[in-house]
C-alpha positions as CSV (number, residue, x, y, z in Angstrom):
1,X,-9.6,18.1,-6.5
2,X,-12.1,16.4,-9.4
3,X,-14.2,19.8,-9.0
4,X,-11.2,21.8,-9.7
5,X,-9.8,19.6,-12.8
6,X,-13.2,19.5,-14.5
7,X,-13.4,23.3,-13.6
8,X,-10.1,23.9,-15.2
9,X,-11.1,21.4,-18.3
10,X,-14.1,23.1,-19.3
11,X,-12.4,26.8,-19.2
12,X,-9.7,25.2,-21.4
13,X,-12.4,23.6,-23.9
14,X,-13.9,26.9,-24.0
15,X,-11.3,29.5,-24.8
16,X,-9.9,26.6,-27.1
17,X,-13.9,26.8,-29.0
18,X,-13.7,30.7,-29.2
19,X,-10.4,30.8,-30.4
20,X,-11.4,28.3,-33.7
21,X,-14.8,29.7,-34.1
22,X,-13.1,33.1,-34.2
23,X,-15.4,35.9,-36.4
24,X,-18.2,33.3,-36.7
25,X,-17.0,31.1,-39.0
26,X,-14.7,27.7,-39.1
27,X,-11.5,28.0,-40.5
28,X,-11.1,24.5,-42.2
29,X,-7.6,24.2,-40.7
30,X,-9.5,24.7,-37.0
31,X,-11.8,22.7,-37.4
32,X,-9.7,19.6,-38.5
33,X,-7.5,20.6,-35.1
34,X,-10.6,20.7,-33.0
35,X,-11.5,17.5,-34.8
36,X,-8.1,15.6,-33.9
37,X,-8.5,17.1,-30.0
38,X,-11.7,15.6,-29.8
39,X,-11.2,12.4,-30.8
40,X,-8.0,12.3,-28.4
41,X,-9.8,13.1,-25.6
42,X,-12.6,10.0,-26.5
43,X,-9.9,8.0,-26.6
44,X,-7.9,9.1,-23.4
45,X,-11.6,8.9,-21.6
46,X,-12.2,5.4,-23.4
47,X,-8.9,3.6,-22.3
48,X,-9.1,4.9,-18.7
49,X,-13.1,4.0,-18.1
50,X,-13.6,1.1,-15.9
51,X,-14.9,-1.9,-17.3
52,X,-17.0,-4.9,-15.9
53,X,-14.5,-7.8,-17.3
54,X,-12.9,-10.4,-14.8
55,X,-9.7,-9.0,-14.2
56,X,-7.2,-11.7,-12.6
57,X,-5.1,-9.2,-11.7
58,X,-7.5,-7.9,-9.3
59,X,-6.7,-8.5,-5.3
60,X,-8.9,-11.1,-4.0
61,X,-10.4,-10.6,-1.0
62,X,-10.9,-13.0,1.8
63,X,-13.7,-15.7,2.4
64,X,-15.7,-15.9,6.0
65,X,-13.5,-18.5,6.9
66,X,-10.2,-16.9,6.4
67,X,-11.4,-13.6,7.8
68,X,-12.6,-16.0,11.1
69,X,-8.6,-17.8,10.7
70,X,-7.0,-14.4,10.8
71,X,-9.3,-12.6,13.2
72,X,-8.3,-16.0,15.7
73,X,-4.6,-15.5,14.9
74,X,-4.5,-11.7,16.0
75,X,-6.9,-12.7,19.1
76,X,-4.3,-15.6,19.9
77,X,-1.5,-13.0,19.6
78,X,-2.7,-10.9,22.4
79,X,-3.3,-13.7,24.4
80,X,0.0,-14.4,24.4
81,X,1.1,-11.4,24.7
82,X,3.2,-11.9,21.9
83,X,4.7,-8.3,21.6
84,X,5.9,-8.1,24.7
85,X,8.0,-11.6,24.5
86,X,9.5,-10.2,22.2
87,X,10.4,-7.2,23.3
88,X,11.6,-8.5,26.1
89,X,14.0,-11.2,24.2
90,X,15.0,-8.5,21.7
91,X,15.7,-6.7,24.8
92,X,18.4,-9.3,26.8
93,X,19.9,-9.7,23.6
94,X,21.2,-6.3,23.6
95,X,19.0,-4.8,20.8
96,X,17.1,-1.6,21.6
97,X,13.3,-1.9,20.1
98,X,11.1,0.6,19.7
99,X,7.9,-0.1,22.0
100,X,5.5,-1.3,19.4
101,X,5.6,-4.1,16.6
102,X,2.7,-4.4,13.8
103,X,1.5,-7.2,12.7
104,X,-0.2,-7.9,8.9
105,X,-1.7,-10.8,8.7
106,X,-2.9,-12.4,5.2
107,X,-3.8,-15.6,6.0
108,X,-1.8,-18.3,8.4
109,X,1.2,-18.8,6.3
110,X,1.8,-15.2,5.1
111,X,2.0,-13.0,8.6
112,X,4.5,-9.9,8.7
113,X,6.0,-8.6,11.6
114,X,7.2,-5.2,11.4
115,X,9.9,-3.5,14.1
116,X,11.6,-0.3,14.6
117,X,15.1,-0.4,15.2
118,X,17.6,2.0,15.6
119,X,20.3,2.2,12.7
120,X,23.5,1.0,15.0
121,X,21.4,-2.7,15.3
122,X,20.7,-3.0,11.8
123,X,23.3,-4.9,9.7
124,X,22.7,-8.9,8.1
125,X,24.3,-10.4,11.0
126,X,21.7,-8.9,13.8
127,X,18.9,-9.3,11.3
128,X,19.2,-13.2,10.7
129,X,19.5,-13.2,14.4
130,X,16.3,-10.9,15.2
131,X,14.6,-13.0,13.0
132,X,15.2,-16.1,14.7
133,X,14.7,-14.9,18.3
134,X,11.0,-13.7,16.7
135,X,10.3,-16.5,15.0
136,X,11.8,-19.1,17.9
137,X,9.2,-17.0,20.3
138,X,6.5,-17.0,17.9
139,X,6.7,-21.0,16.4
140,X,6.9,-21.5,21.2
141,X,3.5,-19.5,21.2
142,X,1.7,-21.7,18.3
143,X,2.2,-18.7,15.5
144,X,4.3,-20.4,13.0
145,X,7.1,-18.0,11.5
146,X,6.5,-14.7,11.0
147,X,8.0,-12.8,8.1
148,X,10.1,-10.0,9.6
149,X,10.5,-6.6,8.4
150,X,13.0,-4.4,9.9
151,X,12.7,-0.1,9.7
152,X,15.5,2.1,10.6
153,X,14.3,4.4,13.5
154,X,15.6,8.5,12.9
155,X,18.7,9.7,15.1
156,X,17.3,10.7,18.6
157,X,13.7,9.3,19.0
């Protein structure tokens, strides 16, 4: 794709080069408008080159020891077989899961649980209750609380 734009760039830089140096000569007129279109381009090129100042906007990224916290928590998940509590307690309740739940962790207090649905369980009542028949089986398995997200599963699957 980056091939492909510079190709296209340098075709456009060209005919636009012929077209003011028509005859051999620069029309004063051209040459101020090939001026202006250079100096645009310096500055679009400027404003969107990287630079090497301390951005606190930037994502942080983990130390050793949080990596080692979260690799435990996902380790301590499948030990307890955590998903398929869950399941199973979504399950009796009447709710029909999909199969498979992901889990994002970020550290110990910011974990998200993700589940698939289908439309007919998904309203506020049935979500405040999901959520606390995930997060009553998760805080009885030494997780803490787990913040839930619910998708809406298609028609049929």
């Amino acid at each position: 794709m980056q091939l492909k734009y510079c190709f296209i760039k340098k075709c456009f830089i060209k005919k636009l080069i012929i077209i003011l140096f028509k005859e051999g000569r620069i029309k004063t007129r051209r040459y101020y408008i090939l001026l202006a279109f250079l100096i645009i381009i310096g500055i679009i090129i400027l404003l969107n080159f990287p630079y090497d100042q301390k951005n606190e906007n930037l994502p942080s990224y983990a130390t050793a020891e949080e990596l080692k916290e979260i690799e435990e928590i996902y380790t301590k998940i499948e030990e307890v077989k955590l998903t398929k509590k869950i399941i199973y307690e979504l399950i009796k309740s009447g709710y029909s899961p999909q199969r498979r739940i992901q889990y994002t962790v970020y550290s110990s207090d910011e974990k998200v649980l993700t589940i698939s649905l289908p439309s007919k369980d998904i309203d506020d009542k049935n979500i405040l209750k999901i959520n606390d028949i995930i997060n009553t089986i998760s805080k009885e398995n030494g997780l803490n609380t787990f913040s839930v997200e619910i998708i809406e599963i298609g028609k049929g699957i």
